[in-house]
C-alpha positions as CSV (number, residue, x, y, z in Angstrom):
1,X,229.4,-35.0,89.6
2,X,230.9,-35.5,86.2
3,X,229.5,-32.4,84.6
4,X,231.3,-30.7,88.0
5,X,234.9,-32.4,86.8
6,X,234.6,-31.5,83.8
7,X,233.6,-28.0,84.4
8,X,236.5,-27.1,86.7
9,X,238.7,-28.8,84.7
10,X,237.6,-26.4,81.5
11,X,237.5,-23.4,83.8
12,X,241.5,-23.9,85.6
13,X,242.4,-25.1,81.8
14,X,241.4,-21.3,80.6
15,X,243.1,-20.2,83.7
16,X,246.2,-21.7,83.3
17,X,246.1,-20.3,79.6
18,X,246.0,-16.6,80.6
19,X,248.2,-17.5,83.6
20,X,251.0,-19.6,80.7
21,X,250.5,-16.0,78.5
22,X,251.6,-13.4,81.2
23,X,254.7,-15.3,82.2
24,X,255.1,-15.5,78.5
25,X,255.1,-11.3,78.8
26,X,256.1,-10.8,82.6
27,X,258.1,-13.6,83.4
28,X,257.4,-14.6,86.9
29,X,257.7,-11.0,88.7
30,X,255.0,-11.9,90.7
31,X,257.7,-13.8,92.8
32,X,258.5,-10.8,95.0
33,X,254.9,-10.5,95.8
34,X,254.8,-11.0,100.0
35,X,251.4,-13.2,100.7
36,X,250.0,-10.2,102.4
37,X,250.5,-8.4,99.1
38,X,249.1,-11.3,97.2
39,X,246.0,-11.4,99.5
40,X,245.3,-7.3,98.9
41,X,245.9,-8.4,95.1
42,X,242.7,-10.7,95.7
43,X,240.7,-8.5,97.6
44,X,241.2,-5.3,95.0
45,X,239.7,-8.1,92.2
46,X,236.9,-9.6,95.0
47,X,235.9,-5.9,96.1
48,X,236.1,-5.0,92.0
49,X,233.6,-8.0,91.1
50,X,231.5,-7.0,94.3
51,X,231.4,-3.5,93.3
52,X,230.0,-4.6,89.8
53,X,227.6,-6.9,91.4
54,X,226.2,-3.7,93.2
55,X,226.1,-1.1,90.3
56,X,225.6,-3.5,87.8
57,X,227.4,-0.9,85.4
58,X,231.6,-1.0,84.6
59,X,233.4,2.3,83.3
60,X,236.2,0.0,81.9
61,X,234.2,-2.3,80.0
62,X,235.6,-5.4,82.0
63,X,233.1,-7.7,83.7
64,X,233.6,-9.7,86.6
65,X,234.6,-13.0,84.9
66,X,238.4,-11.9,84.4
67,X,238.0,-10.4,88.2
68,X,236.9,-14.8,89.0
69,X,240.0,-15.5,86.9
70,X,241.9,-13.3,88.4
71,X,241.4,-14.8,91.7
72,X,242.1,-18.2,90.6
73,X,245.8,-17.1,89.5
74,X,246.5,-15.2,92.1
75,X,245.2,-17.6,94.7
76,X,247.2,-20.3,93.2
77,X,250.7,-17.5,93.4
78,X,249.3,-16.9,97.1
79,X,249.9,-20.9,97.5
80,X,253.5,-21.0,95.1
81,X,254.5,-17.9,97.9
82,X,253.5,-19.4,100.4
83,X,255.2,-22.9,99.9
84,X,258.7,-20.6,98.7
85,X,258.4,-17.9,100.2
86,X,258.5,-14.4,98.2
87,X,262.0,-14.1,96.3
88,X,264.1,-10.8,95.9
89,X,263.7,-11.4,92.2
90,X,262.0,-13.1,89.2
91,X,263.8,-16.4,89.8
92,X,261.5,-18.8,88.2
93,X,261.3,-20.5,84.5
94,X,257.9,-20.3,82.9
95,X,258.2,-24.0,82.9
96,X,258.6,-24.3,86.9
97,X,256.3,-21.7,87.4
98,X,253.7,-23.7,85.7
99,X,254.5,-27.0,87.2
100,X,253.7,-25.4,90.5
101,X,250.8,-24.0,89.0
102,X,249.5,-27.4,88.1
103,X,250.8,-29.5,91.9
104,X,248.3,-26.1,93.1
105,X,245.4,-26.9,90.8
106,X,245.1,-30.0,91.4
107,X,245.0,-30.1,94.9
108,X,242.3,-27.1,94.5
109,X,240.2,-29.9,92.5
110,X,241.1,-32.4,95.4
111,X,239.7,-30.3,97.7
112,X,236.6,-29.8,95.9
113,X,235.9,-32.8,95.1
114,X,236.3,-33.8,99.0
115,X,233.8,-31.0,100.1
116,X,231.5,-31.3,96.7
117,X,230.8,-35.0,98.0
118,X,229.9,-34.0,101.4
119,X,227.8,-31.2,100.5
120,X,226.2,-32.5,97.9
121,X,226.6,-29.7,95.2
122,X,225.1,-27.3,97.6
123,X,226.7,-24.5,95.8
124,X,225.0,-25.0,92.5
125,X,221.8,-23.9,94.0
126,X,224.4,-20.8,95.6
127,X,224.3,-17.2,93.7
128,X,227.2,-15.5,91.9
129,X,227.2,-13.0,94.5
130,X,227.2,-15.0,97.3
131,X,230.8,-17.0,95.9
132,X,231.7,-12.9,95.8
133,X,231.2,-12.3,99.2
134,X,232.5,-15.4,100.6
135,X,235.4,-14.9,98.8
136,X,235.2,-11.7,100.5
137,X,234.9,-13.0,103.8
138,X,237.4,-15.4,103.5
139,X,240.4,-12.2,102.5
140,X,239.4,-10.3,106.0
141,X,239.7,-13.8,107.7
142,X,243.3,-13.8,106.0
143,X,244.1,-10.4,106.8
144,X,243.7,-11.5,110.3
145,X,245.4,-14.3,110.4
146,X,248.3,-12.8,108.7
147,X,248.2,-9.9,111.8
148,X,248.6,-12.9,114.1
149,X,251.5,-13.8,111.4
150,X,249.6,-17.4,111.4
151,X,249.3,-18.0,115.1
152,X,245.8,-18.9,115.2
153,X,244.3,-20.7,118.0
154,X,241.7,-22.4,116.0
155,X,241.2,-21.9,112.7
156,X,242.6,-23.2,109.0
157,X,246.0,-21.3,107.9
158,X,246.3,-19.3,105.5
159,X,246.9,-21.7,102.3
160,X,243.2,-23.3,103.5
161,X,241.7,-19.6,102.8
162,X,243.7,-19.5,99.4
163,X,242.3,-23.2,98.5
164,X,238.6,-22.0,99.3
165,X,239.1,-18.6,97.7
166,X,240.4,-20.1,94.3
167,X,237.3,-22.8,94.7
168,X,234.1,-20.3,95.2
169,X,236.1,-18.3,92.2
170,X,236.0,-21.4,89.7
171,X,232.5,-22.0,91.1
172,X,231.6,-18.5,89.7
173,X,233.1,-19.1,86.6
174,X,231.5,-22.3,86.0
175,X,228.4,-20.5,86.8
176,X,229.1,-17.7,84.2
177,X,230.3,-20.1,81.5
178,X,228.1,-22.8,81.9
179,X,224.8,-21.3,83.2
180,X,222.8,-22.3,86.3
């Protein structure tokens, strides 16, 4: 379980570094981003990384670890958004943008530490691809509940879905920077 903290730690710590660079560049313009738009965000990268997976051949020379990375940040937005709400403009320091960015990544490690001790690791022994398509899964389960605009009868909101997303994403880059 060490090896795991340590891991996730390394891989949000690379996250948060490309994350810290494009508000450096953008600012925080992702602050008009509606969640719904923030979820299609996700599932362009998931679908991207999937389609990869598939062809096992990119025309753009990117692989699928800045797709994982990409789903980490945007996750953690999805969360920031959700908490705020979307804003009419970029309204947002670098420095608060990253504070939220850190109260979100650490509850992402909470989280996975929680289910990481009741499952037991399970998703070491898990493939890449698999992470890819229950990332997947876990967008149209969002869509859905975002066309029931979050009335669900049963089921975990929409920030749960972000949390999980952002976690089978780190999972698959521990996988590709660390090995099996």
């Amino acid at each position: 379980m060490k090896d795991t903290i340590q891991q996730f730690e390394q891989v949000m710590a690379s996250c948060r570094e490309l994350f810290s660079k494009k508000l450096h560049d953008y600012g925080a313009a992702w602050r008009i981003m509606r969640p719904v738009s923030v979820t299609d965000q996700i599932f362009i990268k998931a679908n991207r990384i999937r389609s990869l997976e598939t062809k096992g051949v990119s025309l753009v020379g990117e692989g699928i670890r800045p797709e994982f990375v990409a789903i980490v940040n945007y996750g953690i937005v999805g969360l920031i958004q959700l908490e705020l709400g979307y804003a009419e403009r970029d309204d947002m320091t670098p420095q608060q943008a990253l504070a939220y960015y850190d109260k979100w990544a650490s509850q992402a490690l909470e989280l996975m530490l929680k289910k990481n001790h009741d499952y037991d690791e399970a998703w070491r022994g898990m493939r890449i691809s698999s992470y890819t398509d229950l990332i997947l899964m876990k967008l149209y389960r969002t869509k859905q509940i975002e066309g029931l605009e979050g009335e669900t009868l049963v089921s975990e909101g929409i920030d749960a879905n972000y949390m999980d997303m952002i976690n089978y994403a780190v999972f698959g880059l521990i996988k590709l920077d660390f090995g099996e």
